[in-house]
C-alpha positions as CSV (number, residue, x, y, z in Angstrom):
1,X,0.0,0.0,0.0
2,X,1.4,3.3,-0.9
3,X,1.7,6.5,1.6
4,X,-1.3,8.6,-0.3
5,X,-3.6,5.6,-0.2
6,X,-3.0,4.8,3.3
7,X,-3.5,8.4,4.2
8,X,-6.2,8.7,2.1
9,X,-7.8,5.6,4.5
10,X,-7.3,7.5,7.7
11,X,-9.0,10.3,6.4
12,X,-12.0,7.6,5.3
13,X,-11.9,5.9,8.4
14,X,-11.5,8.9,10.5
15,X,-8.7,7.5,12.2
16,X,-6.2,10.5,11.0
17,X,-6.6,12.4,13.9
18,X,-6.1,11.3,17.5
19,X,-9.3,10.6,19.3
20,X,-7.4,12.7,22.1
21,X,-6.9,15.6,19.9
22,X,-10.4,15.4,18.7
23,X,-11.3,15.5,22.6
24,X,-9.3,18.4,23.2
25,X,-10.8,20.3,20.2
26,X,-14.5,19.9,21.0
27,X,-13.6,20.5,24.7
28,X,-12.1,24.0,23.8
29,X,-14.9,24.9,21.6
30,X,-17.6,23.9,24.1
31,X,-16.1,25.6,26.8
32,X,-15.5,29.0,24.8
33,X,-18.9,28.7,23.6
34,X,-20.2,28.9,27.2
35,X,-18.0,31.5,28.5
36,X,-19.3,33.4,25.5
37,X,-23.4,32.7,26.2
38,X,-22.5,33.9,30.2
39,X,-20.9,36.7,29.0
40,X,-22.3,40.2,29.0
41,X,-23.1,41.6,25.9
42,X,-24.6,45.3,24.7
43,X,-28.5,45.4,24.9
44,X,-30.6,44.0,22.2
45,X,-33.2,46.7,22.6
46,X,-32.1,49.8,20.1
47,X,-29.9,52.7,20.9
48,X,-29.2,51.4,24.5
49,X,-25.5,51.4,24.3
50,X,-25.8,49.9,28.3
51,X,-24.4,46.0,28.6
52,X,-27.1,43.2,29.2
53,X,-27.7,40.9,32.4
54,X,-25.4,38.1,31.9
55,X,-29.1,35.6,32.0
56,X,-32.2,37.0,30.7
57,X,-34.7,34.3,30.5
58,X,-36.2,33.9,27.6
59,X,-39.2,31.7,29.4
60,X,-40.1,32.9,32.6
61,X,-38.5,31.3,35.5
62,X,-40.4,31.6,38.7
63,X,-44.1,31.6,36.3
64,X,-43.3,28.8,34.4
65,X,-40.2,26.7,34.8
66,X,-40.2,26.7,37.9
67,X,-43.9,25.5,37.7
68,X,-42.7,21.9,35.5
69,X,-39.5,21.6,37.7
70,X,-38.9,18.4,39.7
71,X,-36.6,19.7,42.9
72,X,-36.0,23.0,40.6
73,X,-34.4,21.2,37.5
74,X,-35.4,20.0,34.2
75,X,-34.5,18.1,31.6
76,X,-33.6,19.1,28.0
77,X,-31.9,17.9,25.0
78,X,-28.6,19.1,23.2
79,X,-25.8,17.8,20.9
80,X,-23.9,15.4,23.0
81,X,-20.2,17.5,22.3
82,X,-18.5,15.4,24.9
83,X,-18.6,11.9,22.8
84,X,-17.2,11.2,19.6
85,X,-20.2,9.6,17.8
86,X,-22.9,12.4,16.2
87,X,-25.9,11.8,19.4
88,X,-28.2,13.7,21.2
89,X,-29.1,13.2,25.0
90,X,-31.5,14.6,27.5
91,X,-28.9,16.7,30.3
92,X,-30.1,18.4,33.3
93,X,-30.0,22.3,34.4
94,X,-31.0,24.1,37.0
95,X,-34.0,27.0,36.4
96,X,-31.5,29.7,37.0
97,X,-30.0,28.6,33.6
98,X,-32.7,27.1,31.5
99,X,-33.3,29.3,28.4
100,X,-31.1,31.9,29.1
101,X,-29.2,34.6,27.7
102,X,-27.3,37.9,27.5
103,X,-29.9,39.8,26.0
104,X,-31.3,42.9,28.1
105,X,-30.0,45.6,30.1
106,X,-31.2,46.1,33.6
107,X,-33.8,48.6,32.5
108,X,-35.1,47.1,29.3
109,X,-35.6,43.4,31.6
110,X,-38.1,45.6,32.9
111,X,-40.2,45.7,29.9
112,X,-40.8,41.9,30.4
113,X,-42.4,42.5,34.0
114,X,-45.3,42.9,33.8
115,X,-46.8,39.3,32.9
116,X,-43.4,38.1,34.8
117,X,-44.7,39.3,37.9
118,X,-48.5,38.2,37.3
119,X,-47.2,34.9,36.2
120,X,-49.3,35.1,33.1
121,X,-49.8,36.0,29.8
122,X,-53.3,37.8,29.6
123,X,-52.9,40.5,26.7
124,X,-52.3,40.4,23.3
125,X,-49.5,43.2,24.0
126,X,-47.4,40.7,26.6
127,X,-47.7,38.2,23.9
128,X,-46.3,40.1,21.8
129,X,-43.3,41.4,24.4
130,X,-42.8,37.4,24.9
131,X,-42.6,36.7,21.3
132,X,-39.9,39.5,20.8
133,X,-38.0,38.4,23.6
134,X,-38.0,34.9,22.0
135,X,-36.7,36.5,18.4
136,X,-33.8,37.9,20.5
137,X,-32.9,35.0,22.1
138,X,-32.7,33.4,18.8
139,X,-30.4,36.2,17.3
140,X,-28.1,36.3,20.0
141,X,-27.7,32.5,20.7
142,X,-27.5,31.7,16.8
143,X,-24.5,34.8,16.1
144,X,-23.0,32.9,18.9
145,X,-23.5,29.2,17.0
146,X,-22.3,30.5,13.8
147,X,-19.2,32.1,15.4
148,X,-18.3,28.7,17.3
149,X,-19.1,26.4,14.0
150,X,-16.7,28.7,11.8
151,X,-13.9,28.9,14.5
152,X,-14.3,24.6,15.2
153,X,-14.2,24.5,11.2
154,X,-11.0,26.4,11.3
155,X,-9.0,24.4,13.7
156,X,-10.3,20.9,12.6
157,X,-9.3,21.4,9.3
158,X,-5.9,22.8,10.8
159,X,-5.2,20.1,13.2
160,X,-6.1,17.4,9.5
161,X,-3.6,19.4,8.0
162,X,-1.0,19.3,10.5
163,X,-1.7,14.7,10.9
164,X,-1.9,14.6,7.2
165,X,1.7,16.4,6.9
166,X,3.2,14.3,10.3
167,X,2.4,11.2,9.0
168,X,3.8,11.9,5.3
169,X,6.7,13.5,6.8
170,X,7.2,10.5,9.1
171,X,6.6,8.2,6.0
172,X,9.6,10.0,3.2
173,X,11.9,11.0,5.8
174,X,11.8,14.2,4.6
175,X,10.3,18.1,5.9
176,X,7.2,19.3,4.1
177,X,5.9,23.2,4.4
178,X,2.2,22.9,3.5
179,X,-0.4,20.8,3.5
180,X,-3.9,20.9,2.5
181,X,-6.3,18.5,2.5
182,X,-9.7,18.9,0.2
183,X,-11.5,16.5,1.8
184,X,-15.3,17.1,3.6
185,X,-15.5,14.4,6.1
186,X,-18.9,13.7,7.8
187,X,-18.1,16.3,10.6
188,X,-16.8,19.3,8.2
189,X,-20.4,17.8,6.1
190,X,-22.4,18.3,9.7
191,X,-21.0,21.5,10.7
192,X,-21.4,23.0,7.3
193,X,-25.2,22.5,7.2
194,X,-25.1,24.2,10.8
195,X,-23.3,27.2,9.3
196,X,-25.9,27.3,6.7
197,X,-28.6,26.9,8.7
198,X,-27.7,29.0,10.9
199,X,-27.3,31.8,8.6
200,X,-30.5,31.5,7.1
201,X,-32.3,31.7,10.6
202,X,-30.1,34.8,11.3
203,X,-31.7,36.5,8.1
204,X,-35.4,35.5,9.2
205,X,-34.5,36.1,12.9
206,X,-33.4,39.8,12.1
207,X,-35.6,40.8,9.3
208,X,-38.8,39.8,11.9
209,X,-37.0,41.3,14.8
210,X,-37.3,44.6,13.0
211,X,-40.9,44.2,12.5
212,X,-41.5,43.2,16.1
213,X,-40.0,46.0,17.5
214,X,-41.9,48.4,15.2
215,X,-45.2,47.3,16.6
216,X,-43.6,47.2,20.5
217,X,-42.7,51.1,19.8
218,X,-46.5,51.8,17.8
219,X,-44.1,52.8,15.0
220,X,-46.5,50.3,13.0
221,X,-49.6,48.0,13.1
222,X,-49.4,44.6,13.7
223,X,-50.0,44.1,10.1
224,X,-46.2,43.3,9.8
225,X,-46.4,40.1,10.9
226,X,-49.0,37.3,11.8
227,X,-49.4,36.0,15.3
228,X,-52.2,33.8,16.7
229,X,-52.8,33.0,21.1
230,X,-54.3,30.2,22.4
231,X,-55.0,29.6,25.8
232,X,-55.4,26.0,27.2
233,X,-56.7,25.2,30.2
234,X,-54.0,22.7,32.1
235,X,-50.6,22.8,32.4
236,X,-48.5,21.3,30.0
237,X,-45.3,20.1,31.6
238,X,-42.9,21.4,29.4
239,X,-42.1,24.6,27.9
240,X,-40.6,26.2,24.4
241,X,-39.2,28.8,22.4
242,X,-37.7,28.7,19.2
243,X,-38.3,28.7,15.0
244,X,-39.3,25.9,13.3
245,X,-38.9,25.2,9.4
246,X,-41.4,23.6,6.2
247,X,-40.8,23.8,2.8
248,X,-43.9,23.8,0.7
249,X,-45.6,23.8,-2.7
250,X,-47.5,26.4,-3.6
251,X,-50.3,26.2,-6.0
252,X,-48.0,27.6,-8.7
253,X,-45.5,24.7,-8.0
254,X,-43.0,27.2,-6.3
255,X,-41.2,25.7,-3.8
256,X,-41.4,28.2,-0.6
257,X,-39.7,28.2,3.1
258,X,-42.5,28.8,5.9
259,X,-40.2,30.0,9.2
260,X,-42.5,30.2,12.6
261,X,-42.1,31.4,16.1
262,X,-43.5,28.9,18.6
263,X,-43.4,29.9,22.4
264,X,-45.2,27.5,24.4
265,X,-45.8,28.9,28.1
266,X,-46.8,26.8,30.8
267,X,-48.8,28.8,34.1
268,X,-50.2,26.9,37.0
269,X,-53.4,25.9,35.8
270,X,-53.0,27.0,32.1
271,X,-50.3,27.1,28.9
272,X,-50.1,30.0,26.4
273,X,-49.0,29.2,22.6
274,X,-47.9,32.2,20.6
275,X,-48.1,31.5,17.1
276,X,-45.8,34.4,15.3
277,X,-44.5,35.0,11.6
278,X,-43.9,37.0,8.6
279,X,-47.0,38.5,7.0
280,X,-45.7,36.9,3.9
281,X,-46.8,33.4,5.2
282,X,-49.9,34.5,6.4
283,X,-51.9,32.4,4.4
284,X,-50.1,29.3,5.5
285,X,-49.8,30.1,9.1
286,X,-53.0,30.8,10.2
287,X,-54.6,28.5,7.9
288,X,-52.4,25.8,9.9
289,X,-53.7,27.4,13.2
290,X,-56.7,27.3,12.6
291,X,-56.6,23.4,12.1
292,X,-54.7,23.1,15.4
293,X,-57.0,24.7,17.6
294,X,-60.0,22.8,16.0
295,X,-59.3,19.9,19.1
296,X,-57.2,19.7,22.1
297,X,-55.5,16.4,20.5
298,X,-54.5,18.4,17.7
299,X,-52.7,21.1,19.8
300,X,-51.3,18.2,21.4
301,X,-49.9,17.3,18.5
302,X,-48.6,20.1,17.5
303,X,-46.3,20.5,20.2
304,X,-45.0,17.5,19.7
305,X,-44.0,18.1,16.2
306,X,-42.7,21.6,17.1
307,X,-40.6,19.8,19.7
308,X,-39.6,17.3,17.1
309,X,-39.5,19.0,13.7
310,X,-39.2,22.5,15.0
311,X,-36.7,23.3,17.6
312,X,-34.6,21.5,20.0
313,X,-35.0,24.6,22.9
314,X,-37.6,23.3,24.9
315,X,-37.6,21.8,28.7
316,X,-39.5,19.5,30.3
317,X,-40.2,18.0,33.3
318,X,-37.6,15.5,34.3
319,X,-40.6,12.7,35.7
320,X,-42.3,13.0,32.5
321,X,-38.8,11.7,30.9
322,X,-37.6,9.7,33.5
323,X,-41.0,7.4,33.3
324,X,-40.5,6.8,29.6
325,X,-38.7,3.5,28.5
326,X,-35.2,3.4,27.7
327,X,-35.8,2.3,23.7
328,X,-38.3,5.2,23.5
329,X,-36.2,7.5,24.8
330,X,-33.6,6.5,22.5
331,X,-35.2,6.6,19.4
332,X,-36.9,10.2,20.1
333,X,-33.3,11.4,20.7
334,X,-32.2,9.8,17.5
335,X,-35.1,10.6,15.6
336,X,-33.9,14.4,15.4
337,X,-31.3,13.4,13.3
338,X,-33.0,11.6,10.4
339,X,-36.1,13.2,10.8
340,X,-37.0,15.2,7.3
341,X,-40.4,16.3,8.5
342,X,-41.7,19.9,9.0
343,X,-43.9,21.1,12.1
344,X,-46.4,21.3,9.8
345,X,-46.4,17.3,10.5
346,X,-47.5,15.2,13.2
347,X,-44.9,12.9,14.5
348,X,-46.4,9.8,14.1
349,X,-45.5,8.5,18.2
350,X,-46.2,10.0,20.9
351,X,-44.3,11.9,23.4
352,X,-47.2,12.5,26.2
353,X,-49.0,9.2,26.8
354,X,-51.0,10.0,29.8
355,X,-52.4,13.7,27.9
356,X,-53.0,11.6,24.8
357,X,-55.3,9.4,27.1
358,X,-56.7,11.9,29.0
359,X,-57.7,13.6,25.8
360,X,-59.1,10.5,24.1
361,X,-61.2,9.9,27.4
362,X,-62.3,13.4,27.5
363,X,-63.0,14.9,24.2
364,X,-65.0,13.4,21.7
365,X,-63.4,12.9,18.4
366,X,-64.0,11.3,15.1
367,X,-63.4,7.4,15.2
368,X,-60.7,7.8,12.3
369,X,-58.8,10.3,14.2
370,X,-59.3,8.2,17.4
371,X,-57.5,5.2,15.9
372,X,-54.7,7.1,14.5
373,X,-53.7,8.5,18.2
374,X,-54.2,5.2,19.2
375,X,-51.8,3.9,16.8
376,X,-49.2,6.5,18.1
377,X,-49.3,5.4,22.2
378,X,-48.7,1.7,20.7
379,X,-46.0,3.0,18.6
380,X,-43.1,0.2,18.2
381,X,-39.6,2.4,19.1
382,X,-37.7,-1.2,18.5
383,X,-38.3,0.1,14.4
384,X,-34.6,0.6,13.0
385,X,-34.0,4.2,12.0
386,X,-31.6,5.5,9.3
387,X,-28.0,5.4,10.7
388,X,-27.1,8.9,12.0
389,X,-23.9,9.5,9.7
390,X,-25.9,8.9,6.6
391,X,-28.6,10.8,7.5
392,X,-26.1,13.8,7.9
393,X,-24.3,12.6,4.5
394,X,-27.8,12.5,2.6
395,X,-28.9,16.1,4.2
396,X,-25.5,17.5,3.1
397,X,-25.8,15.8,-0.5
398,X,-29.4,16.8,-0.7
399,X,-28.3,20.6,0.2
400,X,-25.5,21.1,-2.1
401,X,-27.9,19.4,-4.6
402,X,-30.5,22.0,-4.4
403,X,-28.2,25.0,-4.4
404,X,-26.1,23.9,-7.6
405,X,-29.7,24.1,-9.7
């Protein structure tokens, strides 16, 4: 076997760099990340030149997390950075940090505190303060994704570099000044959907931030955006923020990106869903809301496919987790990475057996429908799933795909 061939193996087999080194490298990126997100930053509201709290929640604390906490912790799920295989898992944090971020000054937190302090959301106005403070969040966390995926892009490709030209150098005997290696390995394939991703939430993020702020300062109606409230009447034991993703296509067989704000808001004896959006998806978005508030199941639901096929910041409340079997748990975490649905999709299991019950037992229903939710609580999570890496590889193929045309 020749020296390029058997390079050209490590780099296949991912064996070219040192599973230490590869430690050391995600260790240093996760930890700067952090330092970053507890870091103070300047104000996200306008003009204020004054440096934010370092942990502005973006979901209330005492109001609602608090409220689906077991001993004042919850449970929520995140890219496993510490582990060398591509995984998710369910970690714990404390409601002090849960959905947090340096967003506001000490005098524009204020803003927020009215409905903090009532522990409720009664007015379209604090809906509309709770869905801004969730666009913010988003901005500030996602500048601060896209700044870590570029720098760990950087030094992985550097630290290739550097094995590639060690080995070779080892191999002829002989000094070597540059090497560069053209190569997109499954992780450089991962994180360059993230950077892409990333910056095409950024553009929707900040272009609807600007609207949302209009309307906060009456400097414009709320015909700028589209935003629907619905108030249930229990408490859901988990809570959410964040922008979910569909493509469509439309009846002139363009293909179009929907982007939604989803906040869901658990109170003591009640949970608040903001639907918000651009007024260009109008149509779409309330047309979808008003299917989802046509039964409690469906709301249900919906929740579930936000938390699925939306966004991955949401917390919940450890019991509900902790009472699930080990093979489900498994394959929901999984299921994140394969999954190529849209919230505009029910996930086809079901994440809240004993509401899904309660529901069926409660509200009448159409015997279709009925079986179909059915079908979902006797969902079989032994079913294989695509193999994470392949899933990555076919996303990253797929995206190049539909940029080139």
């Amino acid at each position: 076997m020749d020296i390029f061939t058997e390079l050209d193996e490590k780099l296949f087999n991912d064996s070219l760099i040192d599973l230490n080194i590869r430690k050391k490298l995600k260790f240093d990126s996760k930890n700067e990340f952090y330092q970053s997100v507890k870091s103070k930053k300047k104000c996200m509201f306008p003009n204020c030149e004054s440096k934010s709290i370092k942990r502005s929640h973006t979901i209330p604390k005492s109001g609602s997390l608090k409220l689906i906490s077991d001993d004042s912790h919850l449970l929520y799920p995140h890219l496993d950075e510490d582990s060398d295989e591509l995984r998710m898992v369910m970690d714990r944090i404390g409601i002090g940090d849960a959905s947090t971020f340096p967003g506001f000054c000490k005098k524009h937190e204020m803003i927020f505190s009215e409905f903090e302090q009532k522990k409720e959301i009664d007015s379209i106005e604090q809906a509309k303060l709770q869905a801004y403070r969730s666009i913010c969040r988003e901005i500030v966390i996602d500048k601060l994704h896209l700044d870590k995926v570029r720098i760990a892009i950087y030094k992985y490709k550097n630290e290739r570099n550097k094995q590639y030209r060690l080995v070779l150098e080892n191999k002829i005997s002989k000094k070597i000044e540059k090497v560069k290696v053209e190569y997109d390995d499954y992780r450089i394939k991962f994180a360059k959907i993230a950077q892409s991703k990333l910056t095409e939430k950024l553009e929707f993020s900040s272009k609807i931030h600007k609207k949302f702020l209009e309307i906060i300062k009456n400097e414009q109606t709320q015909e700028n955006v589209v935003m629907n409230v619905v108030n249930i009447d229990m408490k859901f034991p988990v809570a959410l923020s964040g922008v979910g993703y569909a493509n469509i296509t439309d009846n002139k067989k363009n293909n179009r990106e929907i982007k939604m704000i989803l906040n869901v808001i658990p109170f003591k004896s009640s949970t608040v869903l903001i639907f918000a959006g651009d007024i260009i998806d109008k149509d779409i978005l309330e047309n979808h809301y008003d299917y989802v508030v046509q039964h409690p199941l469906f709301i249900l639901n919906f929740i579930e496919s936000f938390m699925m096929h939306g966004t991955d910041h949401w917390f919940i409340q450890p019991k509900i987790w902790n009472e699930m079997d080990g093979i489900k748990q498994k394959y929901i975490l999984d299921y994140f990475f394969v999954t190529e649905n849209s919230f505009l999709e029910d996930v086809n299991f079901s994440i809240f057996d004993d509401i899904r019950k309660e529901f069926l037992e409660s509200f009448p229903i159409p015997e279709k429908i009925k079986e179909i939710e059915i079908e979902k609580l006797n969902f079989n999570f032994n079913n294989t799933q695509k193999p994470l890496t392949t899933s990555i590889i076919e996303k990253y193929n797929n995206f190049h795909l539909k940029n080139d045309i």
